[in-house]
N, C-alpha and C positions, 0 to 999 in steps of 0.2 A: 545684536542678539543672535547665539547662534541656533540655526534651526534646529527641530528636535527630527531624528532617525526616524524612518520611518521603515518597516520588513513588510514586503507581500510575502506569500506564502502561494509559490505558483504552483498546480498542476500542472501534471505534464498527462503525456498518452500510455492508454495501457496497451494500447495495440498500433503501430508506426503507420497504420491505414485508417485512422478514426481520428482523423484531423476536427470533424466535426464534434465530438466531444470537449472540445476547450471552447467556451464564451470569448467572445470577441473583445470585450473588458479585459482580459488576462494577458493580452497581446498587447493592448494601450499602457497596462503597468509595466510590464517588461521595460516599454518605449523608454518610461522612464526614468527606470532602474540605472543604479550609477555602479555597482555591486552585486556580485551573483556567486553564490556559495553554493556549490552542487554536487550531488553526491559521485556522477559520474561527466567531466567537463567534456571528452568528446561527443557524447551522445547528445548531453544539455546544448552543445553547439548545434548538430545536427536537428535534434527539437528544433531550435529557434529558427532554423533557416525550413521549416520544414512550414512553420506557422507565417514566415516572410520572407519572400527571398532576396526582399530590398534592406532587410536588419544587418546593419553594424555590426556582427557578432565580436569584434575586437574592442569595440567603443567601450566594455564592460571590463573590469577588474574581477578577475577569476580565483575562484578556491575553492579545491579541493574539499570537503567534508570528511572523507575516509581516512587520508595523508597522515595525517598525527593530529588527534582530540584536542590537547592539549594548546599545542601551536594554533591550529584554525580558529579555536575559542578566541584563543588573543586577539588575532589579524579580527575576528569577528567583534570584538568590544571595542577596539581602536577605531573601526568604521562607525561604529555607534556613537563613540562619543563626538566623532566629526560630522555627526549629523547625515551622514551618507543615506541614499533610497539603495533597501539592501534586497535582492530577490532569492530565497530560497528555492531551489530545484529536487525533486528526489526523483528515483530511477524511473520511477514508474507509478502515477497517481498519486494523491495531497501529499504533501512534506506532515511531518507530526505524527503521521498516521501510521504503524508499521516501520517505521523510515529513521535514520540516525537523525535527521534534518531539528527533532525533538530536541535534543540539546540545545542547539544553536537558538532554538524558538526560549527555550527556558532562561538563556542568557537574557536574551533582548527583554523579557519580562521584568526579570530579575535590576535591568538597567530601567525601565523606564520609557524603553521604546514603544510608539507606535507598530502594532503586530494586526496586520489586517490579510487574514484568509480567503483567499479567491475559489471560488467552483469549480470542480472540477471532476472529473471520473476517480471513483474510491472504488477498488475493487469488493472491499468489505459491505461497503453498504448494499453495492447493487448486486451483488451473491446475496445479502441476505435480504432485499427488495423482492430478489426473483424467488426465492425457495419456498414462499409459503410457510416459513418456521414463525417463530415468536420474535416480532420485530420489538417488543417492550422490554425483554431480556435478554441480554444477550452478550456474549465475552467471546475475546478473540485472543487465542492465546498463543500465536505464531506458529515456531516449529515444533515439532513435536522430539522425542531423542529419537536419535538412531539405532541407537540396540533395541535390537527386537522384543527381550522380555521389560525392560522398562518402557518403550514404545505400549505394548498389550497391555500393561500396568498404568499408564497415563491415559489411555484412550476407556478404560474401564473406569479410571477415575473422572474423567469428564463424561462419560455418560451417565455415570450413579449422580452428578453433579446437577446434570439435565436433567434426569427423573425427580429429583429433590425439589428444584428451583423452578422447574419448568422454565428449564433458560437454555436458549441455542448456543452452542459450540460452535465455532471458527477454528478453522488451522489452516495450516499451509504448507508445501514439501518445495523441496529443489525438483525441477520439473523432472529431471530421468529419473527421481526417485518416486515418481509418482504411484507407478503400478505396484510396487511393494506397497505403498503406506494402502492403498485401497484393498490389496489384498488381506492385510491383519486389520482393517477396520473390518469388513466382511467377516474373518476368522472371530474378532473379539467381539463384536455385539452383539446385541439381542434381536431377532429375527422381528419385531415387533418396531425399532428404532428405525425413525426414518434419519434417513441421509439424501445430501445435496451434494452434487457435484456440478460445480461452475468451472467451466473450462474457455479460455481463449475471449473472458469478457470482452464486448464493446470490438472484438474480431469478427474477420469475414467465417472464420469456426464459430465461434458463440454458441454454446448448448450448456446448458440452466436445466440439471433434473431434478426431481427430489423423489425417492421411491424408497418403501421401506428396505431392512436388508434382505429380507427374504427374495425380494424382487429382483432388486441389482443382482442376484446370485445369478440369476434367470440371463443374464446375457451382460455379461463383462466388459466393458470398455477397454481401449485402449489408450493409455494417458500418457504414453512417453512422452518427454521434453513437450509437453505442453503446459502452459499455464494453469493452472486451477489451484482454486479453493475448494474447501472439505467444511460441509458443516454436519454437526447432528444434532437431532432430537428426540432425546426416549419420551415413551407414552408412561 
């Protein structure tokens, strides 16, 4: 009979110094992963050898995630129906979450596989753990656009959204684009709307604030190329 596939769903680190953030369980499934589909394979190597420095890292059959959708889907149902232990990788914190890894998890369903999610640092949850906003509502709506007046246009409409629903907002920027998106968040809100800024989580930087915008106006950060998340909450 042959055995039925089974996917972890591995966290990885949001920060290359917070080794301590992955459970020691995540390391045992790894062990015995036969397949490992990740978004970026030299980092996902450097991960692994980071979590052991006795790990096999060649013992594993590798693929790419980004490479071509179409192709990797295949290479990905063909392990499935061999029954293979398959370990999903994303760049940075849960696969599913934010992450292309979603697909691949939608396939494994869609066959029949065993899909079992491991613990791990989610930058989304513990931004919105740290901020004090409304942990019962809440939507994460990744990037925002990069022109400026549809940027002002989308951040006005998820605030009118939060005042509505009383429900926290999530977003995200490419990190040297950070200081722009704080500055038209600043420009478009309402002086009353709190905002959080989580920067360098689960980092030796880590700083989790949340102040209205009147406040933040009060003394401006510096966010270049650094990590963070952006939430808000109108009153």
């Amino acid at each position: 009979m042959k055995k039925q596939a089974k996917v972890f769903l591995i966290p990885s680190l949001l920060d290359d110094t917070a080794q301590q953030t992955i459970p020691a369980y995540v390391l045992q499934a790894l062990k015995i992963c036969e397949v490992l589909f990740v978004e970026n394979e030299r980092s996902a190597r450097r991960y692994l050898k980071s979590l052991d420095k006795t790990i096999n890292i060649d013992q594993y059959e590798w693929f790419t995630i980004h490479k071509s959708e179409d192709e990797v889907a295949g290479s990905f149902r063909e392990k499935i129906k061999a029954g293979k232990i398959i370990g999903i990788i994303s760049e940075a914190g849960c696969p599913g979450v934010a992450d292309p890894g979603q697909l691949l998890v939608q396939v494994a369903q869609e066959m029949g596989a065993m899909v079992s999610p491991l613990v791990g640092p989610s930058s989304i949850l513990l931004a919105l753990m740290a901020s004090g906003m409304n942990g019962q509502q809440f939507q994460f709506v990744g990037y925002l656009p990069i022109d400026q007046a549809e940027r002002q246009r989308k951040i006005l409409e998820l605030e009118n959204e939060s005042k509505r629903k009383n429900t926290t907002q999530l977003f995200i920027e490419t990190p040297y684009r950070n200081n722009q998106l704080l500055e038209t968040i600043l420009k478009t809100c309402k002086p009353a709307t709190r905002l959080c800024v989580a920067v360098e989580i689960t980092g030796p930087g880590e700083l989790i604030q949340t102040k209205t915008i009147v406040q933040w106006k009060e003394k401006i950060p510096d966010l270049n190329k650094k990590p963070a998340l952006f939430l808000i909450l109108a009153p």
